[in-house]
N, C-alpha and C positions, 0 to 999 in steps of 0.2 A: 504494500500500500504506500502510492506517494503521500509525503508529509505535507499538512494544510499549509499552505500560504497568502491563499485569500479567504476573506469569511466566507460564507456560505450564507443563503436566506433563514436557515434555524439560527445561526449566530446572530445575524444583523437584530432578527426578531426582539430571540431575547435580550440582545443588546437595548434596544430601543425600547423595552418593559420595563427593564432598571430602570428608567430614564426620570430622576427628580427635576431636573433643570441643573444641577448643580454644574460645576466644572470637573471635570476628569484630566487625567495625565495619561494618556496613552504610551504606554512599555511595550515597544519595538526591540524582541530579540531577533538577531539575524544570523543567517548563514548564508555564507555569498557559495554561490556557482562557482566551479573552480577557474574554468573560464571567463575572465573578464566581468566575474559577479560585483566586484569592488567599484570597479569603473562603471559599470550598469548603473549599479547603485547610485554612484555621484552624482549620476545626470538624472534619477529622477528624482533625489533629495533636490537640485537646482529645477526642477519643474513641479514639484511639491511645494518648496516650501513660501513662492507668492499665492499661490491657493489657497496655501492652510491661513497664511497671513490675514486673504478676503475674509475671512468668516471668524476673525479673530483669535487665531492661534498663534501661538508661538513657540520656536523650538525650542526646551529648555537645554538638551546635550546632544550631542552626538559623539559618538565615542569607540573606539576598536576595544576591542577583546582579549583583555591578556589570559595568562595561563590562571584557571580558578583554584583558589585555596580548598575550595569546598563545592565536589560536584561529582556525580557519579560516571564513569565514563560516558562519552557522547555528549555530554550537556554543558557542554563550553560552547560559544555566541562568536563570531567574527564582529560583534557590533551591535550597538545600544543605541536606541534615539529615545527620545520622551517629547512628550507633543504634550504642552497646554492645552484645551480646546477649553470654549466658557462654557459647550452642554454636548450634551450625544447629541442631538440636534442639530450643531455646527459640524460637527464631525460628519454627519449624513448628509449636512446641504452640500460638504465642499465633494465627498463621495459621490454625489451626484449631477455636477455639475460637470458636464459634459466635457468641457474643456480640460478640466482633473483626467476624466476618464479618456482622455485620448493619450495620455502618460504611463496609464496603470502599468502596461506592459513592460516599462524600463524598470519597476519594482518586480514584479512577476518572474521577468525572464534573466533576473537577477541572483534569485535568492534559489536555494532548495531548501530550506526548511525555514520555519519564520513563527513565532510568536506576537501575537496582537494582541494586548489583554489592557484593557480600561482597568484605570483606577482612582481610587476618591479618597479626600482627604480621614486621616485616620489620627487623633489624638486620644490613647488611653486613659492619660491622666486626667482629661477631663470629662471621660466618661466614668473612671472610675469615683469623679468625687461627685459629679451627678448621681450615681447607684447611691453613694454612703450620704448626699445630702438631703 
């Protein structure tokens, strides 16, 4: 079985159920193609990132992949991006905005393996003194 790269309509779904309004940070793990996946890559971070900008995003890193302290084999990343977006919402308008999707393929035809996973702010400490207050 090839490894997911792009979502799928069940993903997007429940992506889009989560969906508070809030801001999320999108965790881009990557693994480039051995052929020319890094280069691929560059050119559609450079046709990415005035889209993601439209709709109010901004990249917070982008980053290579060193050797992991802590990982089971296989599960080392050639590369990390984090995407601000202000809502899944934004993230779907810029996804669907035609001119994004005339690019997707330099991500696609980049990558062989790929993690996309949404995430929202997380403070313990003030959920723990909300529970004891």
């Amino acid at each position: 079985m090839r490894p997911m790269i792009d979502p799928t309509r069940d993903t997007v779904r429940t992506f889009m159920q989560e969906d508070d309004g809030a801001p999320i940070v999108m965790l881009n793990l990557l693994r480039f193609a051995p052929d020319g996946g890094e280069e691929g890559y560059a050119r559609y971070v450079a046709h990415f990132t005035p889209h993601a900008e439209s709709v109010g995003a901004e990249v917070l890193y982008l980053g290579r992949g060193g050797s992991p302290l802590v990982a089971e084999a296989g599960q080392e990343w050639d590369a990390v991006l984090l995407v601000r977006y202000p809502s899944r919402q934004a993230f779907m308008d810029m996804v669907r905005d035609p001119d994004y999707a005339a690019g997707v393929q330099l991500r696609s035809g980049s990558l062989v393996e790929a993690v996309l996973q949404p995430t929202v702010a997380w403070s313990p400490a003030a959920e723990a003194s909300e529970r004891s207050g």
